[in-house]
Every structure is written in structure tokens, then in C-alpha cells.
C-alpha positions in Angstrom: -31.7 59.2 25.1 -28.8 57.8 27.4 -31.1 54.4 27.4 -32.0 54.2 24.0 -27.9 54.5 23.0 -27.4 51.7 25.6 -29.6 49.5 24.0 -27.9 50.3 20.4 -24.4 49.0 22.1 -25.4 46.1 23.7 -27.5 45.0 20.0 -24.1 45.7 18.3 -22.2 43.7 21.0 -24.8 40.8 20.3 -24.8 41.1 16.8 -23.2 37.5 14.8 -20.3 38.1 13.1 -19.3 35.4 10.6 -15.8 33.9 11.2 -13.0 34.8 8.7 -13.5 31.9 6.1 -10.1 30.2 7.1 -11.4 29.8 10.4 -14.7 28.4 9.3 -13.1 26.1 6.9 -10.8 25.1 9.8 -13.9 24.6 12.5 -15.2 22.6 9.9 -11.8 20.4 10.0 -11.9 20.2 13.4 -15.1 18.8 13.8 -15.1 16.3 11.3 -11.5 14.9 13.1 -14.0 14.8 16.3 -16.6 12.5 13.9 -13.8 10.3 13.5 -14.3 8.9 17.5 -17.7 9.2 17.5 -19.1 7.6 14.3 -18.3 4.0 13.5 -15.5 3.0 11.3 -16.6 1.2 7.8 -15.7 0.7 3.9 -17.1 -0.7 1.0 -15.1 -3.4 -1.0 -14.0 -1.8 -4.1 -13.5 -3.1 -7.6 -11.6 -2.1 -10.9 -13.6 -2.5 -13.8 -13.2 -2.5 -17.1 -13.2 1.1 -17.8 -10.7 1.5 -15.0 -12.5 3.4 -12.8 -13.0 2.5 -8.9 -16.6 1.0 -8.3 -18.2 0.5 -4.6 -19.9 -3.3 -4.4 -23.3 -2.9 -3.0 -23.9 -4.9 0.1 -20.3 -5.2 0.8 -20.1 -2.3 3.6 -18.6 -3.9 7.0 -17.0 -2.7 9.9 -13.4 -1.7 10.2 -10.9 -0.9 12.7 -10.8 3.0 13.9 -8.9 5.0 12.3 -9.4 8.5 14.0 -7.6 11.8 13.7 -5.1 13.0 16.1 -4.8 16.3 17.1 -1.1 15.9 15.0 -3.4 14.4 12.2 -5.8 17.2 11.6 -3.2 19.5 10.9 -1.3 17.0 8.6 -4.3 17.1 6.9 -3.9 20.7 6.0 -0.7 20.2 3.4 -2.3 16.4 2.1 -5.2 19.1 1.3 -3.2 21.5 -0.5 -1.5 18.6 -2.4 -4.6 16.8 -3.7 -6.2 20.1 -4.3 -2.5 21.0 -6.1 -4.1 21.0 -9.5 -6.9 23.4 -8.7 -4.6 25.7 -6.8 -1.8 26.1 -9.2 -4.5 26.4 -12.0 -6.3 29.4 -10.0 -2.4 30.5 -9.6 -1.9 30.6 -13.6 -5.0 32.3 -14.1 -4.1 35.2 -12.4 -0.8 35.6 -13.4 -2.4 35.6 -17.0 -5.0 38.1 -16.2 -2.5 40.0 -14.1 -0.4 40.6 -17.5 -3.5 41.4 -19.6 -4.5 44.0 -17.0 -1.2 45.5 -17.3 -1.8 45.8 -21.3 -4.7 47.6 -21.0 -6.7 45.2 -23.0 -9.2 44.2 -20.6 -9.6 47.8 -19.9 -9.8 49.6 -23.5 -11.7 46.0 -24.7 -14.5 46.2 -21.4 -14.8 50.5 -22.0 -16.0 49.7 -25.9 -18.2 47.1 -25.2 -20.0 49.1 -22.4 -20.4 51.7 -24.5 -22.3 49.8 -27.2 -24.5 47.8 -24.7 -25.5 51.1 -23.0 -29.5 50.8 -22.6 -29.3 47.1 -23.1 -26.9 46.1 -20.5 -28.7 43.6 -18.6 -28.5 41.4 -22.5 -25.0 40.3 -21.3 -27.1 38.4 -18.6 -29.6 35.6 -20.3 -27.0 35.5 -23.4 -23.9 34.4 -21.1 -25.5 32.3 -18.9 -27.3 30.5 -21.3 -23.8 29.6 -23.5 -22.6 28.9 -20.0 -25.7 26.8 -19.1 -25.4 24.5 -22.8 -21.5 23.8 -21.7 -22.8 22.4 -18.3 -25.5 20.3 -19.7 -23.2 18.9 -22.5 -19.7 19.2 -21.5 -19.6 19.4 -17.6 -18.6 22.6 -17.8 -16.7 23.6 -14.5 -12.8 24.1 -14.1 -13.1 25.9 -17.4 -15.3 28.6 -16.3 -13.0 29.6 -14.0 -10.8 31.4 -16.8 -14.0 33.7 -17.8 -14.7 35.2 -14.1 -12.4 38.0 -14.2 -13.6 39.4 -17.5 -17.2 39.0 -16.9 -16.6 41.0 -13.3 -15.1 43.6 -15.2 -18.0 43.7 -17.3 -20.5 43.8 -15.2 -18.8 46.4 -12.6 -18.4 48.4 -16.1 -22.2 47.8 -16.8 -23.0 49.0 -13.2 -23.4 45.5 -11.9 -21.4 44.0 -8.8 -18.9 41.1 -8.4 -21.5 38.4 -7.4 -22.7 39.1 -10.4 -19.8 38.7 -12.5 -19.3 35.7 -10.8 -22.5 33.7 -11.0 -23.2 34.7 -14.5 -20.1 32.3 -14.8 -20.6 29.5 -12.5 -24.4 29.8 -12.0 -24.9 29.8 -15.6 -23.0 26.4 -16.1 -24.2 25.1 -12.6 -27.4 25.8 -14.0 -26.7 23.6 -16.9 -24.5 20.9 -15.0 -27.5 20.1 -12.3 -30.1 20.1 -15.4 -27.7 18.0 -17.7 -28.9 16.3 -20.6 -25.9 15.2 -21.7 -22.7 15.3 -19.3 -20.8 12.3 -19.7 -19.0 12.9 -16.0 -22.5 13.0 -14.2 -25.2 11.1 -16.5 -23.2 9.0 -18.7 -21.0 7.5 -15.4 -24.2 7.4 -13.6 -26.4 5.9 -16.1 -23.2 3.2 -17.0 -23.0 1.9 -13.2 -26.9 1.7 -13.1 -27.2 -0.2 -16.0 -29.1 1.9 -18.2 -28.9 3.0 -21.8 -26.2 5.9 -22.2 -27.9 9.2 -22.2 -31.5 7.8 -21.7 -34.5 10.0 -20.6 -33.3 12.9 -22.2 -36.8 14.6 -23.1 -37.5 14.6 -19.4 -34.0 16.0 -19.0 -33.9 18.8 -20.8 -37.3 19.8 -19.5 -35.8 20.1 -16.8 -32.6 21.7 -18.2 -34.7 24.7 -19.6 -36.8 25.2 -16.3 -33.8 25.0 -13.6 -31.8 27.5 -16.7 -34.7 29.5 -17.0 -35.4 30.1 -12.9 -31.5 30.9 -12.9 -31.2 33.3 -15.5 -34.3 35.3 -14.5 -33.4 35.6 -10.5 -29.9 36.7 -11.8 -31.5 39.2 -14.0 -33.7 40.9 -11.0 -30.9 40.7 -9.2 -28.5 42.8 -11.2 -31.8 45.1 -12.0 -31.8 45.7 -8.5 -27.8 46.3 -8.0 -27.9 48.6 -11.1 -30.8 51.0 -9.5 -29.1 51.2 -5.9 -25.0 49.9 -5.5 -25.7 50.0 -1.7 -27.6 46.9 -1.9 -25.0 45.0 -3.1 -23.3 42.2 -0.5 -19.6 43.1 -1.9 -20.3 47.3 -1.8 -17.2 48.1 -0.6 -15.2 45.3 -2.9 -16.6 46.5 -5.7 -15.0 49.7 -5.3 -11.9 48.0 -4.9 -12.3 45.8 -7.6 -13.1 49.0 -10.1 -9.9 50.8 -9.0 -8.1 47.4 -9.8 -9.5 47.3 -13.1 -9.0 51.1 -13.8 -12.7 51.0 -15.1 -12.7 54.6 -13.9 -10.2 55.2 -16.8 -11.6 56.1 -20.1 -8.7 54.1 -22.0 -9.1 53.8 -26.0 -9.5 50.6 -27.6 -6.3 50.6 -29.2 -5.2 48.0 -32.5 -2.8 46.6 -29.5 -5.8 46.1 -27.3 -7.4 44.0 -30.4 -4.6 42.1 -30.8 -3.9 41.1 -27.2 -7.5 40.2 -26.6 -7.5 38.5 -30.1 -4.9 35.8 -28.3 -6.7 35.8 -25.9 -9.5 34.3 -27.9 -7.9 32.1 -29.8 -7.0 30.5 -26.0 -10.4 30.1 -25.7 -10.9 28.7 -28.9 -8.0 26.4 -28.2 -9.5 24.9 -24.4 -12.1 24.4 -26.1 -11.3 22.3 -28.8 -8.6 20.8 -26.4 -11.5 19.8 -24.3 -14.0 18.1 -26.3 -11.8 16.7 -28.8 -8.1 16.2 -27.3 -8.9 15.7 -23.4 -7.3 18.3 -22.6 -7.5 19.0 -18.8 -5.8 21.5 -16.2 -2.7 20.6 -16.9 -3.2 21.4 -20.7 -5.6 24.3 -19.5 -2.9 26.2 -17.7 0.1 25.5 -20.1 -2.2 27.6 -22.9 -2.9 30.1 -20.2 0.7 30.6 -19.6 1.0 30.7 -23.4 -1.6 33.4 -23.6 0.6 35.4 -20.8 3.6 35.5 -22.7 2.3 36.2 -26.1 0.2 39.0 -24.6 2.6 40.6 -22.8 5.0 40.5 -26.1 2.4 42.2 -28.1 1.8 45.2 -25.2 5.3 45.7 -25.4 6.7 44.6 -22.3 9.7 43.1 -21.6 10.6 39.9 -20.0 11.3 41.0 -17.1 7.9 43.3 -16.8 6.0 40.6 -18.1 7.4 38.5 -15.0 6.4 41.2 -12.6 3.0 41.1 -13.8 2.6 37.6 -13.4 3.3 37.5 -9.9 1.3 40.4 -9.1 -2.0 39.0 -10.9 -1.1 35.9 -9.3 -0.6 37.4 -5.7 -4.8 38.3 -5.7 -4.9 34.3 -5.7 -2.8 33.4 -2.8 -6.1 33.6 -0.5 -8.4 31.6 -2.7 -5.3 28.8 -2.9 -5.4 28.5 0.7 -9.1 27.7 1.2 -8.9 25.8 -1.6 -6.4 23.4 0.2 -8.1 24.0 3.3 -11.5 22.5 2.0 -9.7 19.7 0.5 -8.0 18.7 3.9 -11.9 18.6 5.0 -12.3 15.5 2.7 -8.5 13.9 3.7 -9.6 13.4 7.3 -13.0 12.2 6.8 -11.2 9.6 4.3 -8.5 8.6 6.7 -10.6 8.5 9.9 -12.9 5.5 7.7 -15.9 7.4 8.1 -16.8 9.0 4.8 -18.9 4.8 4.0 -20.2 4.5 7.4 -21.9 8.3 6.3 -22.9 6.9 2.9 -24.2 3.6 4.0 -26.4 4.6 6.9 -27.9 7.7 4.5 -28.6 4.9 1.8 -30.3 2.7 5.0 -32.5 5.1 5.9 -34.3 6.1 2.7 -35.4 2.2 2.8 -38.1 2.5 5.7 -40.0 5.4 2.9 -43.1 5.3 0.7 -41.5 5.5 -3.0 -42.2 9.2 -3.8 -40.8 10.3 -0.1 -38.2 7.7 -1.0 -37.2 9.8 -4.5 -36.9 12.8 -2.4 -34.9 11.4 0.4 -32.7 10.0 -2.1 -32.2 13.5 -3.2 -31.3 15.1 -0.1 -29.1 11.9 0.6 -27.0 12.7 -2.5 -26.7 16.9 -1.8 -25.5 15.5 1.7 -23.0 13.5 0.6 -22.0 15.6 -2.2 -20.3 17.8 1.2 -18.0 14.7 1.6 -17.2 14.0 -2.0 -17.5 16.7 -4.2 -16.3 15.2 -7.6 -19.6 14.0 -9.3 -17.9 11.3 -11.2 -16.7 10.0 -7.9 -19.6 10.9 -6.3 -21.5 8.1 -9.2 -19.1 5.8 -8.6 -19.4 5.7 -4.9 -23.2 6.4 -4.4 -24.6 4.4 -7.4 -23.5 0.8 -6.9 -25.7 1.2 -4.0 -28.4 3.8 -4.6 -29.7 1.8 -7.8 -30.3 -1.4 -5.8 -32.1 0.4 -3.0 -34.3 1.8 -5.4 -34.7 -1.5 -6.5 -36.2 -3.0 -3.4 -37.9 0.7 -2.4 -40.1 0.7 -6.1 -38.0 3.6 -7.6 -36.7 3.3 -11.2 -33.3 3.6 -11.7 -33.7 6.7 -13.9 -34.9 8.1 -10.8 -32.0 7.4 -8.6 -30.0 8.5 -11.0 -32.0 11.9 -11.5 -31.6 12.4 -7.5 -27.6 12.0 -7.6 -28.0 14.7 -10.9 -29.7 17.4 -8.7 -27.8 16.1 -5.6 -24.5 16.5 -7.2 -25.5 19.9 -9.3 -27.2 21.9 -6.8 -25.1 21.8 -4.0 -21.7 21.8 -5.8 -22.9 25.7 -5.9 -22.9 26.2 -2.2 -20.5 23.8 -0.3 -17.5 25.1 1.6 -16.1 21.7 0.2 -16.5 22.5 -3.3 -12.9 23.3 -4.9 -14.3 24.6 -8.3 -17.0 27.3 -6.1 -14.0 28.2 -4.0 -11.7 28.7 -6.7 -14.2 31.1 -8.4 -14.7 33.1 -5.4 -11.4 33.7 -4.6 -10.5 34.8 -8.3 -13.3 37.5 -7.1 -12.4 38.3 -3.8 -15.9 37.2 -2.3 -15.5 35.3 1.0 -17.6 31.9 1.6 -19.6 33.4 4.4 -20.9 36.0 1.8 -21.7 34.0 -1.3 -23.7 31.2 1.1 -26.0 34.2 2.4 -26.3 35.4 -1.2 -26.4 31.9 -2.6 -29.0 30.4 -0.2 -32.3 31.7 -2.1 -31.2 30.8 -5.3 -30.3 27.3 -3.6 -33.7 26.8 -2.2 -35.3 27.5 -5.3 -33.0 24.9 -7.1 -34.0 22.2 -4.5 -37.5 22.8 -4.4 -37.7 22.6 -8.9 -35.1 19.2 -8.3 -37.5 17.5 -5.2 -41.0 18.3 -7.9 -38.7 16.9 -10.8 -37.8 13.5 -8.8 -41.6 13.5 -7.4 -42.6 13.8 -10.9 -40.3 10.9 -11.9 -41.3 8.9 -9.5 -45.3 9.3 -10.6 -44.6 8.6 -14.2 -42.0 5.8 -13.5 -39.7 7.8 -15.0 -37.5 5.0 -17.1 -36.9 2.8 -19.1 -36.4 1.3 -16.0 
């Protein structure tokens, strides 16, 4: 008996514990400051063109002087981080100030009580319905930033369905994930991509949306089994113990009555929504305009629960204090990108990824091309950036290798989508997880399945593409 306990502590001694995500996120940093003596220094020329966006020139990448990170630098990097990721961080900020006042109305409350009532028996619906509107504003608009707004409402609901968090969460950013990597017609991904590779706008969309309703399809379906699962046994779920944090927070314990007020405040609340998303497609509305409606949204909602100025203040800042933790690794993962840039190493990456696709038969090649583009995605997360980096080059490569340039462009697509969903890197994934309270460490374990999955549809799509010279060129 005395052995068999012995063995028990020494397996609990040996057992991993992942590192607080501040400290990965910083290990990360650190490392890539190292990279900065080890790998060689290089850029691409860069042009203007006419569009005014920043375009690499293919076959101009050359040898620099080294640039690498001090010891002094990496942390420098850590507030240049902060302020390029200032628009993110301040918009996360917003949010839950806003939500922080409608909390303390009782809307979200009274609003989430009556609509579990009238789902009950057919609460999983919520499911394939929201992540398919979610999916259709990836594949058309780019959906991203904007989902952000949505994830505290649809954690309430699902907690108040008998979900978990990670649910709430990925019906929100896995549902337009889902539509963004499968994109039929996103002008940030396809129509940049498609412009720098010289191909008609928003050609080879039959083969798109086939895969559109496959990668939507897998995702609503594993998310459904999933919550089947969480709903039948809690215990299973990854965020347990935050769950029953998160319901006290939401008072979904409360039996609150849907009040007239409650209508009301939730009615503004809607006609927010209504307003991003005309702001959006029609006005170009972006963060900026995103968070001065949200702040709109606070005010007016507070007014109609009847607080005063002061009160509605104090709720602002306590909705927004639940954000203070997502801002930082926010900024922290954006510092990850500022030292790769100024240590002149982020090309060298890119170039010697591009090189060695070259040497590969054209269907390996497709594939390789792929994987080159989730890789890189790490370093620069923007996918518009990301075209206007990666394509210059990757459509002349497929050139010489016998790949279309549909095809390359395809690859970037699922490169881009896929991982945007799992990398530390990512400021909209980050953002979204720390609205919900989920740590890194803990979505990437959950996440990793589902990513597989996506890889494996993307690397039969480009193989696919590759057989039926997937064009018009």
C-alpha cells in the first residue's frame, strides 16, 4: 500500500504542467529574439502600387546586415506590442465595459432565461443555426474583429443551455473561421490574393464553395457532438471549474423576468448590431467605428435600466476589468511579431520556406505550399498582409513547380484560415479567449482535433486542385 502511494506522488511530481499563458507567450518572445543571431538577416524590396498597399517583388530577397534583439530589445518589444496591437486591446476593453453595463441591467440575464426556456428540448438548434450565419459572414465579409462583440452573449447562452464556455466561444469564432478558411468571397483573403496573382476577381468559386460547405459542415457537426457530450456530463468539459464561475457572473442561477426594460435594452443592443453591420459592408466602418457604437450602446443601455451616470461608469470599468488579462496577451503576442520584424528575419523565414517547396513533385508541391503558408501565418497573422507578402512570390514558384495559380492561392486560403484558429500569435483568437476567460494552453488542446481535421479536408482540397488544374490558370 505504502509503495503503491509512492508511485502516485512521484507520477504527480512528473506530471507536465502547462506554463501560465504570459509565460508561454513570453518563452515564445524569447526565443524568437535568440532566432535573431542564429538565422540570417534578409528583406524583400517592396513596392507601392496602385491600390496603395505594400507588395513584396519576387526574386528581389538579399542579404542584410544583422539586426538582432538585445536582451534590452526583447523587452522593448513588449510595449511596441501593446501599441500595434492598441486597436485590438482597447476594442476588447470597450466590449466589456459595454457588456459589463448590460449585465448590470439584467437584460442579458432576463433576455438568456426566456430564450432557454423556449429552446428547451431543442437546445442544441442554437448550434448549426449560429454557426452557419457566422460561417456565411466569414466566407463573404471576412468576418473576424466583429465576432468578438457576440461571444459573451452566446457563452451565456450556451452555459444557460447546459453547454460550456468553449462552446460559447467557438460557436462564434469557429463558425466564421469555418467560413473565412472556406471563403468564396472575402475580399481581404481571395480578392487581395487573387489581385497580386493576376487572376480574375473572385474566380473558381464553384470549387470554393464546395469547399466552403464541407470545411462548414465538418465544423458545425464536431461542435455539435461536442456540446451533446458536455450537456450529458459537465465534468467533461476543459473549463469545468470556469464555467461555474462564469454562471455565478451571469446570475444564470437567477430566475430573472424578462422585463419591457430588458426588451428595450436588448432592443439597442440590436440595433448596434444592425448598425456594425451596415457600417461594415457599406460605410467601412472598422474598430474604431466598431467601438464608438459600442460605447453608444453602453450609455443608452444603462439610461434605459435606470442607472445613473455615475453607476453606469462603475459598470463600465468593472465589465472592462474581466479584459485586463486578455489585453495583455494580446500585446504580448503582438511583441512576438515586433522582434521577428526588427531582428530582419521574418523574409529570410519566408524565402527559404518558398525555396524549399521547389525541389517537389506538383501535388507534394500544392501541399507543401500549404503547410508553408499555416507556417508563416505564425509570423504574420493579418491575411491581407499575409497575400501581400507571400503571393508576389508563391505565384511565380508555382509557376516554375507546374501549379496553377488558383492553387497557390487556395494553399494561402487554408494556410491563412486554418491556423488563424490556433496560433498564440493570432490577436483576434486571443481576444476571444480572453473575453471568455479560456487560457491559450487550454483552447490549443481542445482546438488541436478540430485543427487536424481542417488540415487534412484543406491538403485533399489543394491535392484535388492540383489534379484537375484547378484554374483558369
Amino acid at each position: 500500500m505504502e509503495k503503491k502511494m509512492q508511485v502516485k506522488n512521484v507520477e504527480k511530481k512528473k506530471k507536465f504542467k502547462v506554463p501560465h499563458t504570459y509565460v508561454l507567450l513570453f518563452a515564445i518572445l524569447v526565443i524568437m529574439a535568440v532566432m535573431t543571431y542564429i538565422i540570417p538577416a534578409g528583406q524583400f524590396e517592396r513596392v507601392t502600387d496602385e491600390r496603395g498597399r505594400e507588395m513584396v517583388v519576387s526574386e528581389s530577397y538579399h542579404s542584410v546586415e544583422r539586426t538582432p534583439i538585445s536582451p534590452f530589445g526583447v523587452f522593448k518589444a513588449i510595449p511596441k506590442g501593446m501599441n500595434n496591437g492598441g486597436y485590438i486591446i482597447f476594442f476588447v476593453l470597450l466590449i466589456g465595459g459595454t457588456f459589463g453595463v448590460l449585465q448590470a441591467t439584467g437584460a442579458i440575464n432576463g433576455g438568456i432565461n426566456a430564450l432557454v426556456n423556449k429552446l428547451k428540448g431543442n437546445e442544441k438548434l442554437v448550434i448549426p443555426v449560429s454557426m452557419f450565419i457566422f460561417s456565411l459572414g466569414g466566407a463573404i465579409f471576412g468576418l473576424a474583429e466583429e465576432t468578438l462583440m457576440f461571444i459573451p452573449i452566446f457563452i451565456a447562452l450556451s452555459l444557460g443551455l447546459g453547454f460550456d464556455t468553449i462552446t460559447g466561444i467557438a460557436i462564434c469564432l469557429l463558425g466564421a473561421g469555418a467560413g473565412f478558411s472556406g471563403a468564396f468571397l472575402n475580399p481581404f483573403t481571395i480578392g487581395v490574393a487573387q489581385g497580386i496573382a493576376g487572376l480574375p476577381p473572385f474566380s473558381g468559386m464553384a470549387f470554393r464553395i464546395a469547399g466552403f460547405v464541407v470545411i462548414t459542415s465538418v465544423t458545425i457537426i464536431y461542435m455539435y457532438m461536442y456540446a451533446s457530450k458536455i450537456q450529458k456530463n459537465p465534468k467533461l468539459s476543459p473549463t469545468y471549474e470556469l464555467d461555474k464561475k462564469n454562471k455565478e457572473k451571469f446570475h444564470l442561477s437567477d430566475n430573472v423576468e424578462f422585463t419591457k426594460q430588458h426588451k428595450l435594452i436588448l432592443t439597442t443592443l440590436l440595433l448596434g448590431v444592425f448598425a456594425i453591420a451596415y457600417g461594415v459592408t457599406e460605410l467601412g466602418f472598422y474598430i474604431t467605428e466598431l467601438s464608438a457604437i459600442f460605447l453608444i450602446i453602453a450609455i443608452v443601455a444603462g439610461i434605459l435600466g435606470g442607472f445613473k451616470a455615475d453607476k453606469i461608469a462603475d459598470e463600465f470599468i468593472n465589465g472592462s476589468k474581466d479584459m485586463i488579462y486578455g489585453a495583455l496577451v494580446i500585446g504580448l503576442a503582438t511583441s512576438i511579431t515586433v522582434v521577428l520584424t526588427e531582428g530582419s528575419i521574418i523574409d529570410t523565414v519566408i524565402y527559404y520556406m518558398a525555396e524549399s517547396i521547389k525541389g517537389l513533385s506538383p501535388a507534394l508541391s500544392g501541399v507543401g505550399m500549404f503547410i508553408t503558408q499555416s507556417i508563416i501565418n505564425l509570423f504574420i497573422p493579418s491575411g491581407s498582409g499575409q497575400a501581400a507578402v507571400t503571393m508576389p512570390i508563391m505565384a511565380p514558384i508555382a509557376d516554375i513547380i507546374g501549379l496553377t495559380r488558383q492553387t497557390a492561392v487556395l494553399a494561402y486560403q487554408f494556410g491563412d484560415g486554418f491556423s488563424n484558429n490556433i496560433i498564440p500569435t493570432s490577436g483576434v483568437l486571443m481576444a476571444g479567449l480572453a473575453i471568455g476567460g479560456v487560457s491559450w494552453d487550454k483552447w490549443a488542446k481542445w482546438m488541436l482535433p478540430m485543427f487536424l481535421i481542417w488540415s487534412a479536408i484543406g491538403a485533399g482540397f489543394v491535392m484535388i486542385a492540383t489534379a484537375i488544374s484547378f484554374g483558369p490558370f
